[in-house]
N, C-alpha and C positions, 0 to 999 in steps of 0.2 A: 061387073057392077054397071049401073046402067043411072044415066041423069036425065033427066027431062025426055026419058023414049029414047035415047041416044045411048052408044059406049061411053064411057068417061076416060076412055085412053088415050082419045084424044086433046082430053082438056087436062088430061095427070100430072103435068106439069105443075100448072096453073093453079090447080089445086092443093099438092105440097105447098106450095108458097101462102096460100092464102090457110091453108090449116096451121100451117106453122105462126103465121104472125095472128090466128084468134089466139093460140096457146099465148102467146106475149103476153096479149090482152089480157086475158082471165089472170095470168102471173102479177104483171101491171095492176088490175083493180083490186086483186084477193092477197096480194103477198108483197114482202118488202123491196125494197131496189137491191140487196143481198142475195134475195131468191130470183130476181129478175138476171141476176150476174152470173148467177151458178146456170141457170136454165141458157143463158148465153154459150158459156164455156160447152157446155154437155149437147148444148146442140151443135156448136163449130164440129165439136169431137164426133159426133152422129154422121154430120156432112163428111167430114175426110174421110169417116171407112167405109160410108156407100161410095164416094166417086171414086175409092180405092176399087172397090169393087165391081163397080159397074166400067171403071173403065179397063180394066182386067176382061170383064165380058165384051165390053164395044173392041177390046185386042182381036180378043180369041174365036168370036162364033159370028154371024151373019147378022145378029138383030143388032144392026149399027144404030140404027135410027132411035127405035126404042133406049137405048143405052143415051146417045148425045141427047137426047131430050128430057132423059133424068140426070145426067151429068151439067146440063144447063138449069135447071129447074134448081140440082144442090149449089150451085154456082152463083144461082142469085141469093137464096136462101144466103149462106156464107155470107155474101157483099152485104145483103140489107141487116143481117144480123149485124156487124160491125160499122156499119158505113152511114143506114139511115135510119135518125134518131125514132119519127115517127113511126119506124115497120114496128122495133123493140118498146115505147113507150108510149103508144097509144092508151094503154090502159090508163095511165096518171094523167089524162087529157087532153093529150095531142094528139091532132083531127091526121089521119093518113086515106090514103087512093092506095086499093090491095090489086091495081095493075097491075103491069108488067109484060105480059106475054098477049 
């Protein structure tokens, strides 16, 4: 996959995080804070069986790097799902910065 002329492997991180909190968003403006909760729960559960996964891969084979860099990318994911209000509830009108990396 390719971004502006560029690989986007490099920005892959960067981009789960920012894909993941537009989902919020649309959750946030289209559906209730019950659906915003469930969508919480199922994505923590999403995180822990890829950085199961991926760090099972960053064990076993050579592509250390690609592995720590999606085990950091679920890592933040995780934190700002539970931790920062605006990543989760920007849809209901709180202004957020989809930084990070």
């Amino acid at each position: 996959m390719h971004l502006k002329g560029q690989s986007s492997e490099s920005v892959l991180p960067r981009m789960l995080v920012i894909d993941r909190q537009s989902t919020y968003y649309f959750f946030g403006k289209y559906y209730s804070r019950r659906h915003v909760q469930a969508l919480r729960l199922v994505t923590s559960l999403g995180m822990i069986i890829r950085s199961v996964f991926w760090a099972e891969k960053w064990l076993s084979q050579g592509s250390r790097a690609k592995a720590k860099e999606r085990l950091r990318a679920y890592q933040q994911i995780l934190y700002r799902t539970w931790m920062d209000h605006d990543y989760v509830w920007a849809g209901r009108g709180a202004t957020t910065n989809a930084g990070g990396f």
